[in-house]
C-alpha positions in Angstrom: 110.3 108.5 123.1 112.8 109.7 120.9 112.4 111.8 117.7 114.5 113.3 115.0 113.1 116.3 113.1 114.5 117.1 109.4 118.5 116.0 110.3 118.1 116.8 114.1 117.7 114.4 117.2 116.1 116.5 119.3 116.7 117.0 123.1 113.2 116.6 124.0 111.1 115.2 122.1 108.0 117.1 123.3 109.2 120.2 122.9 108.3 122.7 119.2 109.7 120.9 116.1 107.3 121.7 113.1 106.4 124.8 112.0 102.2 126.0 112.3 101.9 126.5 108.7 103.2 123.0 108.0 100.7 121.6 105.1 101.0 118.4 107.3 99.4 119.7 110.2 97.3 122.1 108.6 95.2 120.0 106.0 96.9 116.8 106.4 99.2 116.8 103.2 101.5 113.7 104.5 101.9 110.2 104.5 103.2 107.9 106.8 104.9 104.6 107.8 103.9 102.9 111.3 107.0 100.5 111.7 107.2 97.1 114.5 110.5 97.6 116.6 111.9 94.1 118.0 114.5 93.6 120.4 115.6 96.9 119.2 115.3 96.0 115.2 112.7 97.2 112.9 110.7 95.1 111.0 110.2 94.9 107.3 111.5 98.1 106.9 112.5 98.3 103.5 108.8 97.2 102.6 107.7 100.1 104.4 110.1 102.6 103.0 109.2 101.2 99.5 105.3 101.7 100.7 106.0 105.2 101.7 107.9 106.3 98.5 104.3 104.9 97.0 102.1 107.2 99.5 104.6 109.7 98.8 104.1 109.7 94.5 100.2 108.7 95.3 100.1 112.3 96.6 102.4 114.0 94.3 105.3 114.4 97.0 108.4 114.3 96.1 110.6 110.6 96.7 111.5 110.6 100.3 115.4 110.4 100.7 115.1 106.9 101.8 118.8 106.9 103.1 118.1 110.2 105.1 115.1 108.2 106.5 117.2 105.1 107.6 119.7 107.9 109.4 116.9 109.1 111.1 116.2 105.4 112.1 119.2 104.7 113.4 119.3 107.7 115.4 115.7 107.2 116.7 116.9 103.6 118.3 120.3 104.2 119.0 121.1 104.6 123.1 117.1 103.4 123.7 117.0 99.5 123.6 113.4 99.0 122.4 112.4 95.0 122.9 109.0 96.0 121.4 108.6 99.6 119.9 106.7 101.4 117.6 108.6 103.5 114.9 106.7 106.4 113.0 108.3 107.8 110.4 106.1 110.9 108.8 106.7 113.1 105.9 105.2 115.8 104.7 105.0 119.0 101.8 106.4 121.4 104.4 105.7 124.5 105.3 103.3 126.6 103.0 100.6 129.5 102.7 97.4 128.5 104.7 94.6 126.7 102.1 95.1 123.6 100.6 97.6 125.2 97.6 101.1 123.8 98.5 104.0 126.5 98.9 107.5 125.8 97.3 109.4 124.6 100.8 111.1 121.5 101.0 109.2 118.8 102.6 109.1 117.7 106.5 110.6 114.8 107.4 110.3 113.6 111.4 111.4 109.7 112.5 109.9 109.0 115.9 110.3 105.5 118.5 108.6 104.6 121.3 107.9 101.6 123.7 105.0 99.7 122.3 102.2 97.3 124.9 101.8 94.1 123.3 98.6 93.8 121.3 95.5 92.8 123.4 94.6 88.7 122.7 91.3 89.8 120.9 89.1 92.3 120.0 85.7 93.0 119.1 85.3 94.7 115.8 81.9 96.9 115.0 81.3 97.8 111.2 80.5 101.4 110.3 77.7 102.7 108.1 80.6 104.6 105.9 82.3 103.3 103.0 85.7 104.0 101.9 86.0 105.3 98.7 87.9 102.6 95.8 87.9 105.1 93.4 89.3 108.2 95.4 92.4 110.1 95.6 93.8 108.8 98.2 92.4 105.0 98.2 95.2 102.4 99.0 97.6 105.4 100.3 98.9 105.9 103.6 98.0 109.4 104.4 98.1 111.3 107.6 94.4 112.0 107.2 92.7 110.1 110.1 89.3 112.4 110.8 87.3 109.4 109.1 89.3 106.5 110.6 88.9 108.8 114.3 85.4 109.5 113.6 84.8 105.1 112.9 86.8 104.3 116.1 84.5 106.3 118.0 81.2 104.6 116.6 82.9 101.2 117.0 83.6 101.8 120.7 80.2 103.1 121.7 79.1 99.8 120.7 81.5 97.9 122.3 84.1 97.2 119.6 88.0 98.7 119.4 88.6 98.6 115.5 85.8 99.4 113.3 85.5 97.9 109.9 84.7 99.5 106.4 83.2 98.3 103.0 83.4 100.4 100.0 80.9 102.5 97.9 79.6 99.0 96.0 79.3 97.6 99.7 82.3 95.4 99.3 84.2 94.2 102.4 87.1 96.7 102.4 89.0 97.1 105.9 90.0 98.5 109.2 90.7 102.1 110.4 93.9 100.7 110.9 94.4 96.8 109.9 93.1 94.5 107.2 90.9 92.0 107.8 91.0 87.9 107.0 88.3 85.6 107.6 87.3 82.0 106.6 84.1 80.8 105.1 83.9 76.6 104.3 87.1 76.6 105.7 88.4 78.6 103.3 90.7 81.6 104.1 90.4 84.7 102.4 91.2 88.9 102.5 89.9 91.6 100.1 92.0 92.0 97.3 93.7 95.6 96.6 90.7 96.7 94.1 88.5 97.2 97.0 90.2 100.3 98.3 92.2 98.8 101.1 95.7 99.4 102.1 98.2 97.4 101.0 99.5 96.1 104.3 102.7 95.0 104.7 101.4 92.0 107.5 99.1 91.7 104.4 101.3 90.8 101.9 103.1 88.6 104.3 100.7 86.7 104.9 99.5 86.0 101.6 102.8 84.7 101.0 103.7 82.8 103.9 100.0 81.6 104.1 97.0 79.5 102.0 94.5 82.7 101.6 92.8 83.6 99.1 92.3 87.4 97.2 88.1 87.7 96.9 85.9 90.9 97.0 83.0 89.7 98.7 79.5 91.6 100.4 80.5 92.8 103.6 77.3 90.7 104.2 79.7 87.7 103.8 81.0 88.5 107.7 78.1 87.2 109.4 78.5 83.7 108.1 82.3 84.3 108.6 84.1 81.2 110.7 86.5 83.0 112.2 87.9 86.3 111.4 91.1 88.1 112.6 93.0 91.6 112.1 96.1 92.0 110.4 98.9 95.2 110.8 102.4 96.2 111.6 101.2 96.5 115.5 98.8 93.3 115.9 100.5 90.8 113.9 97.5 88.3 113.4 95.1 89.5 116.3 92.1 87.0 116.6 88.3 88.5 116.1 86.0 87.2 118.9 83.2 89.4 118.4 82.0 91.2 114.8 78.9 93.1 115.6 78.0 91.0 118.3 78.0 88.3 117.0 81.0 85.7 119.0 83.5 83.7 117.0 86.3 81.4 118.2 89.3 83.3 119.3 91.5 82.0 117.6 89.8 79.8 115.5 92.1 76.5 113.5 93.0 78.8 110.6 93.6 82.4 112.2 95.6 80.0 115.0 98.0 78.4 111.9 98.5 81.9 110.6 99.5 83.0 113.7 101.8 80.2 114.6 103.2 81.0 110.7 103.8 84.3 111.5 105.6 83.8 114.3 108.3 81.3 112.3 109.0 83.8 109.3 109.1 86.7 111.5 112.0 85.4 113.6 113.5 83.8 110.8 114.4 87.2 108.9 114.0 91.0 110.2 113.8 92.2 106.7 111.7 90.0 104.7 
């Protein structure tokens, strides 16, 4: 791993970097970017730096200096050839008085890479009895506040599953802790559409361009008559479904299989699409 804190590549990257009071460690005042690294390039990243600047407002941040960011990319990957990495670029409102008031520091800014394992083939998703909230504060923003997505993740693996899956307050299909979900019905492929509270996934939005899908808020109900379903997110790419509450499904089915095989076209077409 390497990591650059605020200007500085630091020596090691484990060692102290952010300060205790930080608001981003102490009540989770951030956002963040999670960004695919290939054969030592990122991907999409100026849709993610546009997607951060958007977290950033959302949460009444500051603009991140996007050309201080890309620095910090660059320094992250140079001298550590990456053929499939993980970047993680986080910023936060700095340093400030403990409580959830904001102090008048200047905000935190740390660009991290690692080695990344290639997604497993499938997975088994497990929906949660807890919505996510459309009409909340944070809805559609990528914040560093995970305690509900850590808390799903556990439910969904004592039941077998490694990604749990959310509706919202009205019970419409929503998303993933971390992904967004597709899934065909009369051979029909389809994804919730922004309004329901989901993230707007950069995989997403690639997808419904490159791809035939169509934007529906439907029942979460509508899963169990689902065809095939599959996950979508800067570190699966399209990852097949072949369980959803235990119930099996074809992994890959035709359609998720087509989206995949799309996917892998456009993305080695252009880095930066």
């Amino acid at each position: 791993m390497r990591a650059w804190v605020d200007g500085r590549l630091l020596e090691d990257p484990q060692a102290p970097a952010v300060a205790v009071t930080d608001h981003g460690f102490t009540v989770g005042d951030g956002v963040f970017e999670a960004v695919k690294v290939v054969d030592g390039r990122p991907f999409a990243l100026t849709r993610h730096l546009e997607r951060l600047g958007r977290s950033a407002r959302g949460l009444g941040l500051p603009d991140p200096p996007l050309d201080e960011v890309r620095r910090g990319v660059d320094a992250v990957l140079a001298g550590e050839p990456l053929a499939l990495g993980r970047l993680r670029i986080t910023y936060t409102a700095g340093v400030a008085p403990m409580g959830s008031g904001r102090g008048d520091a200047p905000p935190t800014l740390v660009v991290a890479a690692a080695p990344m394992a290639p997604p497993p083939e499938s997975v088994a998703v497990v929906t949660v009895p807890w919505p996510r909230n459309e009409r909340g504060a944070l809805a559609g923003l990528k914040t560093t506040s995970y305690a509900e997505n850590v808390v799903a993740l556990a439910y969904a693996a004592e039941r077998g599953g490694s990604e749990a899956l959310f509706a919202n307050t009205v019970g419409v299909l929503c998303e993933g802790t971390g992904s967004n979900v597709f899934y065909a019905v009369d051979g029909e492929l389809r994804t919730p559409t922004l309004a329901s509270g989901c993230l707007a996934g950069v995989t997403r939005a690639l997808l419904v361009e490159w791809c035939d899908v169509r934007e529906v808020d439907e029942p979460v109900e509508v899963l169990a008559e689902a065809e095939e379903l599959f996950l979508a997110s800067t570190t699966r790419d399209v990852q097949p479904v072949s369980s959803c509450d235990g119930r099996a499904l074809p992994a890959p089915g035709p359609l998720t299989r087509e989206a995949a095989a799309t996917w892998r076209r456009r993305e080695a077409e252009d880095v930066d699409p």
